[in-house]
N, C-alpha and C positions, 0 to 999 in steps of 0.2 A: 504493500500500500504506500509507502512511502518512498519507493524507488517509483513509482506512479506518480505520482504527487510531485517531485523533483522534477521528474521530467518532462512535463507540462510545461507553456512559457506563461510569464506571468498575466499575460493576457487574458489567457487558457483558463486559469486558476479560477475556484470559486468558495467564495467562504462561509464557514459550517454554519448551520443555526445556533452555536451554542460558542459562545465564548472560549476562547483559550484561556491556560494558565496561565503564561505570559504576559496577558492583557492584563488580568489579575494582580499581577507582581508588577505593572507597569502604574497604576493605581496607588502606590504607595508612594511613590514620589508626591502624589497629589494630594497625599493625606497630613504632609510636611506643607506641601506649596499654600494647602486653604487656612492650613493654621497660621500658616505666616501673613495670608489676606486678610484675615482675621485679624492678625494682631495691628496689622495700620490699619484697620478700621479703630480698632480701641486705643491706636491712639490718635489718631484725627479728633474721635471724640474728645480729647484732655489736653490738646494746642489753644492758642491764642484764637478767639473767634474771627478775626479778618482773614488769617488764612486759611477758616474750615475748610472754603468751598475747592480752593486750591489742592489741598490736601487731598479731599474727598474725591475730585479730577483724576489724582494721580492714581488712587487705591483703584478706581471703576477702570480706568485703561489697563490697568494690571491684569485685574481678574481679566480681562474681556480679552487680552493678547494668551492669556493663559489658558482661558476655555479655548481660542483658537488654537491650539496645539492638541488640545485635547478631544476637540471636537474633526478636527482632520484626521488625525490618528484614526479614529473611530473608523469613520469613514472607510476610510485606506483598508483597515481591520476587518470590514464589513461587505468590501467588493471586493478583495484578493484574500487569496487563500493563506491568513495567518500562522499557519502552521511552514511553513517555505522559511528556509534559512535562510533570504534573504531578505525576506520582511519579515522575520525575527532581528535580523541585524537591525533594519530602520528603528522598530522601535527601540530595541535596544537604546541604539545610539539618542536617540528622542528622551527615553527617559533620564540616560545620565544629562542630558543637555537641558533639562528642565527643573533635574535638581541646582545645577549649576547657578539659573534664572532663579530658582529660589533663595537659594544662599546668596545672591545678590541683590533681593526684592529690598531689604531695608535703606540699599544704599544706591540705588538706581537711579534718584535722582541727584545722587550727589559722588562716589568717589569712584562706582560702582559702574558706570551708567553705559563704559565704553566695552565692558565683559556683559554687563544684560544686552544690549545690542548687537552684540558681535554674534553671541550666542541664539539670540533668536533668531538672527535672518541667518543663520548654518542650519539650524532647524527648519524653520518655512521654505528657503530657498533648495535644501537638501532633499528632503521631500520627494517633491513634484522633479528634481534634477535625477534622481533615483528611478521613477516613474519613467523618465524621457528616455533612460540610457535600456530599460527593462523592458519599453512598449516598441520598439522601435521593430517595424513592419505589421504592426499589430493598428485597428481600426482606431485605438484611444492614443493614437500615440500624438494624432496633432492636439489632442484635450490640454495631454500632459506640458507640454507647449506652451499654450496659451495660459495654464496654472505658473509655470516656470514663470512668466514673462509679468504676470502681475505681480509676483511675490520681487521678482528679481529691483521692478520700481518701489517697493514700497521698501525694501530690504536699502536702497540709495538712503529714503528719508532717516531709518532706524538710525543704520551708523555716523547719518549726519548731525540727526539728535544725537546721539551717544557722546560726540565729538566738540560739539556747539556747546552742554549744557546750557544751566541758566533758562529763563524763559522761553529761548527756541528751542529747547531738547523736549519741550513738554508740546509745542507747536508744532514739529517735525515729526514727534513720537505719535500726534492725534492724526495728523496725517495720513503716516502709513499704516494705522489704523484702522483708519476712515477705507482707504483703496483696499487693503486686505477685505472688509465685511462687504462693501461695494460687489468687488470682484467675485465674492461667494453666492454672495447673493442673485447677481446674474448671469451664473456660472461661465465667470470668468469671460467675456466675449473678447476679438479679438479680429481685427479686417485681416481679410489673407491667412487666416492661417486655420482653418478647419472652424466654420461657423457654426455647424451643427450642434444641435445639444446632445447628449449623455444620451436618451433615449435612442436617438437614430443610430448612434455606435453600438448599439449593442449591449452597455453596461448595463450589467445586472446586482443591484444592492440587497445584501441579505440584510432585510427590515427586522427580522426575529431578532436575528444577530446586534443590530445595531440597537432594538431598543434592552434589548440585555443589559449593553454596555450602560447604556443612559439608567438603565434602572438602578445598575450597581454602584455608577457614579452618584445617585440621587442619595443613597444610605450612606455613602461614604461624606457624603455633605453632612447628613442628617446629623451625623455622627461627631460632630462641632460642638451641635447643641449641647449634645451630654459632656465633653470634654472642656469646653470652657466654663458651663455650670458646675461640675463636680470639682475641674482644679478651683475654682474659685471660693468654694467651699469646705476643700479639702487643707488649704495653707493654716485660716482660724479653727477650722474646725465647725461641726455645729451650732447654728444660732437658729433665735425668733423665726427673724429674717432670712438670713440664709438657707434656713429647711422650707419656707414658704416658698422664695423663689427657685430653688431644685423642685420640687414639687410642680410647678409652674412651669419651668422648662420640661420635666418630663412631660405635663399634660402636653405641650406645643410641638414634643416630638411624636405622639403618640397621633396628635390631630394630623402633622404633615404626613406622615405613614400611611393613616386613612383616606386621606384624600384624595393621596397620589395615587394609590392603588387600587382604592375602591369607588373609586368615580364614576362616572361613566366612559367607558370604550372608547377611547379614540382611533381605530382604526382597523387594519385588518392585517394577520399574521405575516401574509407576504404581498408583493406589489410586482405588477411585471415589471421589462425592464426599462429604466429611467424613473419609473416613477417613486421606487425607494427614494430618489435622488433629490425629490424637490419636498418631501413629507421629511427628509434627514435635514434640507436646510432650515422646511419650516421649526423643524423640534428643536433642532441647536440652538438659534434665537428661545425658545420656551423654556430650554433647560437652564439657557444663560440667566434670566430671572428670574428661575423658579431656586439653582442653587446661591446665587443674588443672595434671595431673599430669607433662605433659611441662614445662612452666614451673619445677614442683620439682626437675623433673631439672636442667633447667640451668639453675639457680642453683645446686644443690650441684655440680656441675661445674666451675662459673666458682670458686666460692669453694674448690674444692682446689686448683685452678692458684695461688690468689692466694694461700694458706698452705699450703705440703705438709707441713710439719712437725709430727708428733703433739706430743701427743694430738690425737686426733680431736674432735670436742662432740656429745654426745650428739645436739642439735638437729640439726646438720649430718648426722647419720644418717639422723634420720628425714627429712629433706629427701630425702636421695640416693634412699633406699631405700620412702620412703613416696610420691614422685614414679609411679614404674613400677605402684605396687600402686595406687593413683588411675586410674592409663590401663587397665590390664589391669582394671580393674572398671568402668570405662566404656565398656570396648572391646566387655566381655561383655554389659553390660545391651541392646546393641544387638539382641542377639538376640531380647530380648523383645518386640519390640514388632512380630514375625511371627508368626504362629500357625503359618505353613506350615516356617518354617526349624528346620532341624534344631538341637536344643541342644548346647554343646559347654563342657565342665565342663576344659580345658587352662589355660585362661587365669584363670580361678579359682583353679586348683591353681598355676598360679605364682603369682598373690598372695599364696597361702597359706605356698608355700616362700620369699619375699621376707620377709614377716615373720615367719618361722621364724628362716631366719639374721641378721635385723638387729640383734638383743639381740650377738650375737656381735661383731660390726663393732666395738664402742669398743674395743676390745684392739688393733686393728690400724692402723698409718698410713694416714692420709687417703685418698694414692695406690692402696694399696691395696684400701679401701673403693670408692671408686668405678670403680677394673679389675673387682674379683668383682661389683658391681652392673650393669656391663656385662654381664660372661661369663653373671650368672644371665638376664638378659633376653636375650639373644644363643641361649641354651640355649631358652630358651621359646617363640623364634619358630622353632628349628631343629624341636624337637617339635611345636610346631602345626601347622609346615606336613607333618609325617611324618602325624601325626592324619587329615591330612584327604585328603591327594594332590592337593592343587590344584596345576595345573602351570601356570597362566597368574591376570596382576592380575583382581582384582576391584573393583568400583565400589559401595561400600557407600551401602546404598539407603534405607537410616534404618528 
């Protein structure tokens, strides 16, 4: 089977319904990367208020360069057959280059910024250059092209940000940002060089496969909540306060668990070919604000356990409370990207009653901010799942 499988080109190749281990062991790097996005969110939260919003600029471009590696990976993982030694190399080499961006995250915009750049566009541009040398006589090979060719411009602004610092590293850096999610998003177009989309070549996305990955990534987020509540807990020790809000996070994780899973259906196990392709880009945006927003959660979580004492900070609100309305709008846009699934307007309308009562929250202690932002997400997955009567998990299918 595996002298089969080798001998295949990678063209040829098609990838299982079921995750490797590999992928698995590729995931840990990212369970370092979210803690450390986590940790410049809390501290954004405790800077000077003129620079929040600066700050809070640099933390969102982080995560959203970071889910792009993550979310191509997938991808890649989910059309070619992961098992191939030589996209085990890729990733391979992807995951140590994203620890690297990790170990670099706190100083990216200062000592740091010439190794996070260097190292990201070797990554994005590595990629799709892998692709181009592997596709070649193969129907995707002008795609891989046209992928090389946007990454290779935006990969210019990276290391010029890198190099500039100062205010144009951060303007340089939204940039090639901005054309990377552009470029994804209209799969990459390109004059002259193979216009066709994904569907006419023939690529075929295994949608099982890829919402796997997204499902495993979604626990591995989850998985914040309880580690920045429990460390945050665990330094003093037991209090009042600090058992009410662990109690309160766990409800929040117990709520995002159910909602993601027992929602309603957004789609269907497999997709012919191409159409994985445009349901994978709609989810990657959904998954981007749906792990967003559980990150917000717990960092406002960690940081009530670490000062329970009011006033409250405005900021710290909209963390807490603006966390859950990120998921439940990421959770909902999943829906779109079925024609056949039924719509469901629940998870919306908490959004809508989360930012209803958030203006209220600065009058109230911390503790108790983050109990009622429990009980309202607690409440939203109790009526979703009355909404719908689903009696058994579901496996969201992107």
């Amino acid at each position: 089977m595996l002298t089969r499988i080798r001998s295949r080109g990678l063209g040829d190749s098609r990838s299982p319904n079921s995750a490797t281990v590999l992928e698995l062991l590729f995931d840990i790097v990212y369970v370092f990367a979210l803690a450390r996005l986590a940790g410049r969110v809390a501290d954004d939260l405790t800077i000077v208020r003129h620079t929040l919003l600066s700050e809070a600029g640099q933390t969102v471009l982080f995560f959203t360069a970071m889910w792009m590696i993550w979310s191509l990976n997938a991808l890649l993982a989910s059309t070619y057959d992961p098992r191939r030694s030589d996209v085990q190399a890729v990733l391979l080499a992807t995951m140590f280059g994203t620890l690297v961006l990790a170990v670099s995250l706190p100083q990216a915009f200062g000592q740091r910024g010439v190794v996070f750049a260097c190292t990201y566009v070797v990554i994005q541009v590595g990629r799709p250059l892998f692709l181009a040398f592997a596709l070649r006589g193969h129907a995707v090979y002008a795609f891989s092209l046209r992928v090389l060719t946007w990454h290779l411009v935006s990969g210019v602004l990276w290391i010029g940000g890198g190099i500039s610092g100062g205010l144009g590293r951060g303007i340089f850096w939204t940039l090639a940002l901005a054309i990377e999610m552009i470029g994804a998003a209209t799969t990459y177009p390109l004059p002259r060089i193979g216009g066709r989309q994904l569907n006419a070549l023939g690529v075929s996305v295994s949608e099982e496969h890829l919402a796997e990955r997204y499902n495993q990534f979604f626990m591995i987020a989850l998985a914040e909540v309880v580690l920045e509540a429990g460390a945050a807990v665990s330094f003093p020790g037991f209090s009042t306060d600090g058992t009410i809000t662990l109690v309160a996070s766990f409800v929040a994780v117990v709520s995002f668990w159910r909602i993601y899973f027992y929602h309603v259906r957004s789609g269907h196990a497999s997709t012919p070919s191409g159409e994985g392709v445009h349901l994978s880009r709609w989810a990657s945006y959904s998954l981007l604000l749906i792990v967003g927003g559980i990150i917000c959660t717990a960092v406002g979580f960690g940081q009530v356990i670490e000062d329970p004492h009011p006033p409250i900070d405005w900021a710290l609100v909209v963390i807490i409370f603006g966390g859950p309305v990120l998921f439940l709008i990421g959770r909902s846009t999943l829906e779109r990207a079925s024609k056949t699934a039924p719509r469901c307007r629940v998870l919306y309308l908490g959004a809508v009653a989360l930012v209803v009562v958030a203006p209220v929250m600065v009058v109230l202690p911390p503790v108790a901010v983050a109990a009622l932002a429990a009980v309202v997400l607690a409440g939203i997955a109790v009526f979703d799942q009355r909404a719908h009567r689903r009696g058994s998990e579901t496996n969201p299918t992107l």
